[in-house]
N, C-alpha and C positions, 0 to 999 in steps of 0.2 A: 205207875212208876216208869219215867222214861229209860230209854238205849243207856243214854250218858250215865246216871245214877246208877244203874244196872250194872255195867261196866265197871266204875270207878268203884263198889264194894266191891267188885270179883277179884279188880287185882290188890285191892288194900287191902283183902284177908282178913288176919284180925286173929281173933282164938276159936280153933276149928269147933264148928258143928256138929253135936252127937248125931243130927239128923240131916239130911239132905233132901229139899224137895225139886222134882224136877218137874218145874209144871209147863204145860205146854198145851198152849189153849191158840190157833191160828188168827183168832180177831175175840181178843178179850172184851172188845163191846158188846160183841151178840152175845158173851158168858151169862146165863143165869145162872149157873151152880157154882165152874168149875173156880168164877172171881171171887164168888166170897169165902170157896174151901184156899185160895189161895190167900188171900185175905187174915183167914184165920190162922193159917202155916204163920206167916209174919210175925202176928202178936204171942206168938209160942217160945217162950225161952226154949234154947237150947235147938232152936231149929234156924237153917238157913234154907232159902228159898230161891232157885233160880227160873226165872221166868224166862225161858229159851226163845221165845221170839222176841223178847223185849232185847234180849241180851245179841243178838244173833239174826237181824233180820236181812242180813245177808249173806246169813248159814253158814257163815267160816267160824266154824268152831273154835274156842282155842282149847286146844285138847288139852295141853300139858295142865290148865288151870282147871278144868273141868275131871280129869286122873286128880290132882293135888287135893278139889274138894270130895269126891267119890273116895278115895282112900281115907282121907279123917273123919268121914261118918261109920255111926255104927250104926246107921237104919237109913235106906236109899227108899224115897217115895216116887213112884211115879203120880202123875196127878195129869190128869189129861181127860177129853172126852171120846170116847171110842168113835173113829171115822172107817168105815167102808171095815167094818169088822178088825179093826185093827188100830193102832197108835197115827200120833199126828206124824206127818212126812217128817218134822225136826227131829223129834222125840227119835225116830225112828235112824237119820242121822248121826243123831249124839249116841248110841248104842253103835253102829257101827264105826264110827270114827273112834271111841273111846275105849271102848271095850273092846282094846287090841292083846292080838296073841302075843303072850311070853309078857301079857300085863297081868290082862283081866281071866286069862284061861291057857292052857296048854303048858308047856316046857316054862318054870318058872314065876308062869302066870297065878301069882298068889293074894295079890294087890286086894280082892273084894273078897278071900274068902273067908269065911267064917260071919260075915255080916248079914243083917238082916235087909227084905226087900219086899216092898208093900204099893201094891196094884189097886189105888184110887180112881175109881173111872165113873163114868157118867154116861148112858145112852138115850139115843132120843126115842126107840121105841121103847114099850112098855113089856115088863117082866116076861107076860104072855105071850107077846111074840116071840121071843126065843124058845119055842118051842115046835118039835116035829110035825104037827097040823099045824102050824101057823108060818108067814112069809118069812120069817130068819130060819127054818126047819131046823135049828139045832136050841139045846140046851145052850145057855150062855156058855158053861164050863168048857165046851168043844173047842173055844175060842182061845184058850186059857193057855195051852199047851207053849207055843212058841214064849211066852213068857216064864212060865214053870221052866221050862230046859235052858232059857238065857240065864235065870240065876242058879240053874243047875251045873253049869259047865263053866261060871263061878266060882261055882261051892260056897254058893248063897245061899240062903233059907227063904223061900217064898211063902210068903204071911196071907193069911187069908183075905182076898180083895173084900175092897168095899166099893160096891157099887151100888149105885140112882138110878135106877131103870128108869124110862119114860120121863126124863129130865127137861121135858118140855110143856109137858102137861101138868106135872107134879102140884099140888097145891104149896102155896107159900109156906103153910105149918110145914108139910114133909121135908120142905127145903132147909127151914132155919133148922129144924130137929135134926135132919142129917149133917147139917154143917155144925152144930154144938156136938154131936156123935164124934164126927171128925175130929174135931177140937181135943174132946177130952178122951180118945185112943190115945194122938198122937201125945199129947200131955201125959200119959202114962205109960206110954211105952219103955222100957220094956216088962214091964208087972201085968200083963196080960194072961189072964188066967191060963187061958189055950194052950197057950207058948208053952206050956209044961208039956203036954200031950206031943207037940208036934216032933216029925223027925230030925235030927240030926242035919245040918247039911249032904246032900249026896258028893263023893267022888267021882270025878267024869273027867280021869286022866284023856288027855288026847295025845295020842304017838306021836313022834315027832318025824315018823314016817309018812301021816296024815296030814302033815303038815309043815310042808320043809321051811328051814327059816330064809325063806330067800324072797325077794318080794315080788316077783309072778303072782298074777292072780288068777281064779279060774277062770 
């Protein structure tokens, strides 16, 4: 789906989204995985789908429209594939552009709380390498933190990711099976058994000492 298309749903809106996906893939032709979990977001009632490069490839956000869809969802997806231990440079954009103080966190900042947020990712080495003898020396989890604390200061709930380790080698079976996995989570959410067990959103007031409302940056 082209820029123009992309565009023209974001501002004709329509009846808000239970779900929001934010997918972000830098050249959706090399995708083997992350096009057809994007793909399957699509054919999923009650989901909307924003493909951030298609929409934004020349990364001027539009904020207000990107706050408007992020507040009518009750489940925010990221969908991306892990780059240099970390999200795509957009993805990464749309989190600091959107998720502004006295919005999305601090003094007044109420907009995402209570909602839920689910970390879909995809890596090109395999499971094993994220381990302490091997070349990523950490557990994947190690990785996880700066994600955990953005929907913590929120007062989001972060969902247990789902990730494709070795999303390059992967055999075709593991791929359509992850991506029907995909399909029928996000189709059920939220009757997710887990979801019982899990905590509470955290509180993660920020003073307003911490952060004066003036727009200085550090």
């Amino acid at each position: 789906m082209g820029y123009v298309t992309d565009m023209e749903e974001l501002v004709k809106g329509g009846t808000p989204a239970q779900v929001l996906v934010l997918a972000a893939h830098p050249d959706w032709r090399d995708s083997r995985v992350n096009r057809q979990l994007m793909d399957a977001a699509r054919s999923t009632q009650g989901v909307k789908v924003h493909d951030l490069y298609s929409l934004y490839p020349d990364y001027d956000i539009d904020v207000a429209a990107e706050q408007g869809a992020a507040a009518a969802a009750s489940l925010i997806v990221l969908l991306h594939p892990v780059q240099w231990y970390s999200m795509p440079a957009l993805l990464k954009l749309w989190m600091d552009e959107v998720l502004t103080y006295g919005w999305a966190y601090g003094t007044r900042g109420t907009a995402l709380r209570g909602k839920d947020i689910w970390l879909v990712a995809t890596t090109g080495g395999p499971e094993s390498s994220y381990h302490p003898q091997s070349y990523n020396r950490y557990f994947f989890d190690a990785f996880l933190p700066p994600y955990e604390q953005t929907a913590a200061l929120c007062g989001m709930r972060f969902l247990p990711p789902m990730v494709l380790h070795g999303a390059h080698s992967a055999s075709d079976e593991a791929v359509t099976d992850h991506v029907k996995t995909f399909s029928e989570r996000l189709a059920s959410w939220p009757q997710w058994p887990e979801l019982d067990e899990l905590e509470q959103c955290p509180a993660c007031e920020v003073p307003v000492s911490d952060r004066p409302a003036s727009e200085a940056t550090s």
